[in-house]
C-alpha positions as CSV (number, residue, x, y, z in Angstrom):
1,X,42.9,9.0,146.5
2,X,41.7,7.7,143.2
3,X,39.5,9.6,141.0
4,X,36.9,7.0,141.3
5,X,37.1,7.4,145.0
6,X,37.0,10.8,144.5
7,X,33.8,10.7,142.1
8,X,32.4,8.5,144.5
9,X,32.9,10.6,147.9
10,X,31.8,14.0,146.2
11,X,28.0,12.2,146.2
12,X,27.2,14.3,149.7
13,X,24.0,12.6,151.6
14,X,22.4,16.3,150.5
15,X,23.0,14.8,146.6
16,X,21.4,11.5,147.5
17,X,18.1,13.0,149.4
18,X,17.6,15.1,146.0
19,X,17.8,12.3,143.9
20,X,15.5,10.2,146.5
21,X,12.8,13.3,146.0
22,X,13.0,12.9,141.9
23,X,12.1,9.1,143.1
24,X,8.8,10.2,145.0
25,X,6.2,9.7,142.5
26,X,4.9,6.5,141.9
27,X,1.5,7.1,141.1
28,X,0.4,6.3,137.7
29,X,-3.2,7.2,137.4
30,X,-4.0,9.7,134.4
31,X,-1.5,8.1,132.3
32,X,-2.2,5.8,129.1
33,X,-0.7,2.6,129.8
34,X,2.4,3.4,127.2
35,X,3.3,6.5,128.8
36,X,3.2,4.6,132.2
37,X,5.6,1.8,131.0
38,X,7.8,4.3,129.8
39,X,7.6,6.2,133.4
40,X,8.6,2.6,135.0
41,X,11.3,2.2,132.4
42,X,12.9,5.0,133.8
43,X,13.0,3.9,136.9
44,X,14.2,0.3,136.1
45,X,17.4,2.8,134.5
46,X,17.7,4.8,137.5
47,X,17.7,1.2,139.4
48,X,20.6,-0.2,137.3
49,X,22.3,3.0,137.3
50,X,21.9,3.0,141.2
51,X,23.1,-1.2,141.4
52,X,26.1,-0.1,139.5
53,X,27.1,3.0,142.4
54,X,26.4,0.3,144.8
55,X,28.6,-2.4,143.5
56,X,31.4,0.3,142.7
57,X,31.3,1.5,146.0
58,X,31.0,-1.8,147.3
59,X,34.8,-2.4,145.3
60,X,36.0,0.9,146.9
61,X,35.1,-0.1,150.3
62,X,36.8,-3.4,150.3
63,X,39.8,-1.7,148.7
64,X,39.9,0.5,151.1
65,X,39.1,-1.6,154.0
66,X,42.1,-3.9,152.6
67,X,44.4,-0.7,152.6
68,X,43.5,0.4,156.5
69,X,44.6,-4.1,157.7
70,X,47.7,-3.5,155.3
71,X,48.7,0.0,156.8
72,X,48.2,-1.9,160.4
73,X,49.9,-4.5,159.5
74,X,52.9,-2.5,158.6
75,X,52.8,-0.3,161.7
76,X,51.6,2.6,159.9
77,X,48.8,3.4,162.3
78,X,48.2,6.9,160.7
79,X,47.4,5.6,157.7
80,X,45.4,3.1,158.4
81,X,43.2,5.4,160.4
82,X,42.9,7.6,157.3
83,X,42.2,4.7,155.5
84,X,39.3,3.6,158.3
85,X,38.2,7.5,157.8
86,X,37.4,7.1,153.6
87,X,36.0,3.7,154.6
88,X,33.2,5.0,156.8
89,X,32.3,7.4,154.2
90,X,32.0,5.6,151.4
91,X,30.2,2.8,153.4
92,X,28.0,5.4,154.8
93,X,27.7,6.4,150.6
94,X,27.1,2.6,149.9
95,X,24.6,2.4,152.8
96,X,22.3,5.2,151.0
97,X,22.7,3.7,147.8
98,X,21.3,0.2,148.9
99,X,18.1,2.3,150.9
100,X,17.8,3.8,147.2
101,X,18.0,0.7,145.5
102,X,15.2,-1.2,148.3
103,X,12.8,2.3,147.8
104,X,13.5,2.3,143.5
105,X,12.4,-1.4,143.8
106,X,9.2,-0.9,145.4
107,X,8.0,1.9,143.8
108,X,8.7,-0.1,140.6
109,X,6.7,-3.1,142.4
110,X,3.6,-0.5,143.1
111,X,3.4,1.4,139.9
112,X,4.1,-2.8,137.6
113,X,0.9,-3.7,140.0
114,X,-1.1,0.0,138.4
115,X,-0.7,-1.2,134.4
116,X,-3.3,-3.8,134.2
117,X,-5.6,-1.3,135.9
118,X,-4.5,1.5,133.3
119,X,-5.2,-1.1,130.3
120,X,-8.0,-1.8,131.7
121,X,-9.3,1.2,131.3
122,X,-8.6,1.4,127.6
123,X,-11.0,0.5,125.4
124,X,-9.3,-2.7,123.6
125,X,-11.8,-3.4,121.2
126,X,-13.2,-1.0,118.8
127,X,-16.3,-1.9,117.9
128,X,-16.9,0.2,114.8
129,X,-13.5,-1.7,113.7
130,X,-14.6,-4.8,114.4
131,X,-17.6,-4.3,112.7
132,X,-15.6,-3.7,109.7
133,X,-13.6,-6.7,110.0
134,X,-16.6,-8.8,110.2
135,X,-18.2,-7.5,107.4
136,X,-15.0,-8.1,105.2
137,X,-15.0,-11.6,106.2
138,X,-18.5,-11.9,104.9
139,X,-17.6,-10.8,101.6
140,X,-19.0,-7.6,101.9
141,X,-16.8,-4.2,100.6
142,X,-16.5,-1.4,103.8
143,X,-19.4,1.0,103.3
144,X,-22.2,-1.6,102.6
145,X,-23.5,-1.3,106.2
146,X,-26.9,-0.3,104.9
147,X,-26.8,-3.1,102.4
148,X,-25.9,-5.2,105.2
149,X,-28.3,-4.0,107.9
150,X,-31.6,-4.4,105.2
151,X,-30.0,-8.3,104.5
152,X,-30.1,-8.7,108.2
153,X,-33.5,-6.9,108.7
154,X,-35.4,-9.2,105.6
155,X,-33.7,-12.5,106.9
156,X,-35.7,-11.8,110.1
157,X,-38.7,-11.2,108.4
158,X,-38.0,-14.4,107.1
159,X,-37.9,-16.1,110.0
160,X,-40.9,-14.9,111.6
161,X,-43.2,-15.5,108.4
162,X,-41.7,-19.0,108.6
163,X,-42.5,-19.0,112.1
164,X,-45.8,-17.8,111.9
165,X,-46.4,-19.8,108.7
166,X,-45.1,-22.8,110.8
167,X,-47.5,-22.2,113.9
168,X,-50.7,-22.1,111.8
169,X,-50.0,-25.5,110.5
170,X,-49.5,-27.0,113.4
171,X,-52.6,-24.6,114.4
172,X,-54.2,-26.3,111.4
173,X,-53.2,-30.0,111.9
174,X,-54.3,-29.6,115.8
175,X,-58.2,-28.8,114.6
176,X,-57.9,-31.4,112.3
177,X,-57.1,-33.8,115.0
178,X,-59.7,-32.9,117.6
């Protein structure tokens, strides 16, 4: 047997079910969205990592499944039965791998579908920083918000004597005319 065989039949279905129960959590509420794209990276390298046991033990199957026809072949029926005997196993290995793989790939579906509900819940705009932006690109230095606020406060004023001084001419002009 080859050490990669052996590597390969020492995963026990007991060592699979505990690395399915480190899988179980796919529930990203409470996390900031960064925290929950780096819990979903994780997974997407326990995925590859898993893809990778699959395809090796998919190699190591056929291998061996090629060993048990050419013992056959040959006569040697108690080698081939040995070799039928490491191919169950590791196909029974492979078959727990691919569940893995399918469960890793939908809690990676569910918890990609939670992030634009977590940035949603981020405040994306800061207003007090945008208000600092703006009044940059007016020309005006951070800290003249009260400068700013009295310009904003007397250009109304403005407006409405305008207004008002508006509405009594035409107040004016309508007396005139009837």
């Amino acid at each position: 047997m080859t050490q990669d065989t052996e590597h390969t039949m020492n995963d026990t279905p007991a060592s699979v079910e505990e690395r399915r129960r480190v899988y179980a959590d796919d529930d990203l509420s409470g996390m900031d969205p960064s925290s929950a794209r780096e819990y979903i990276a994780r997974y997407i390298a326990a995925l590859k990592l898993q893809e990778k046991e699959s395809e090796k033990a998919a190699a190591d199957l056929s291998l061996w499944e090629s060993r048990a026809t050419l013992a056959r072949s040959k006569g040697a029926e108690e080698l081939a039965l040995q070799a039928e005997k490491e191919a169950a196993l590791i196909r029974s290995r492979k078959s727990a791998l691919d569940m893995d793989i399918e469960t890793l790939r939908i809690q990676i579906g569910k918890m990609k579908k939670q992030l634009p509900i977590l940035a949603s819940r981020v405040r994306s705009v800061d207003p007090d920083l945008l208000e600092q932006e703006l009044l940059m690109a007016a020309g005006h230095l951070p800290g003249d918000e009260e400068k700013v606020a009295i310009e904003r406060n007397l250009k109304t004023m403005e407006k409405e004597v305008s207004a008002d001084a508006a509405l009594a001419a035409l107040k004016a002009k309508m007396e005139k005319g009837s």
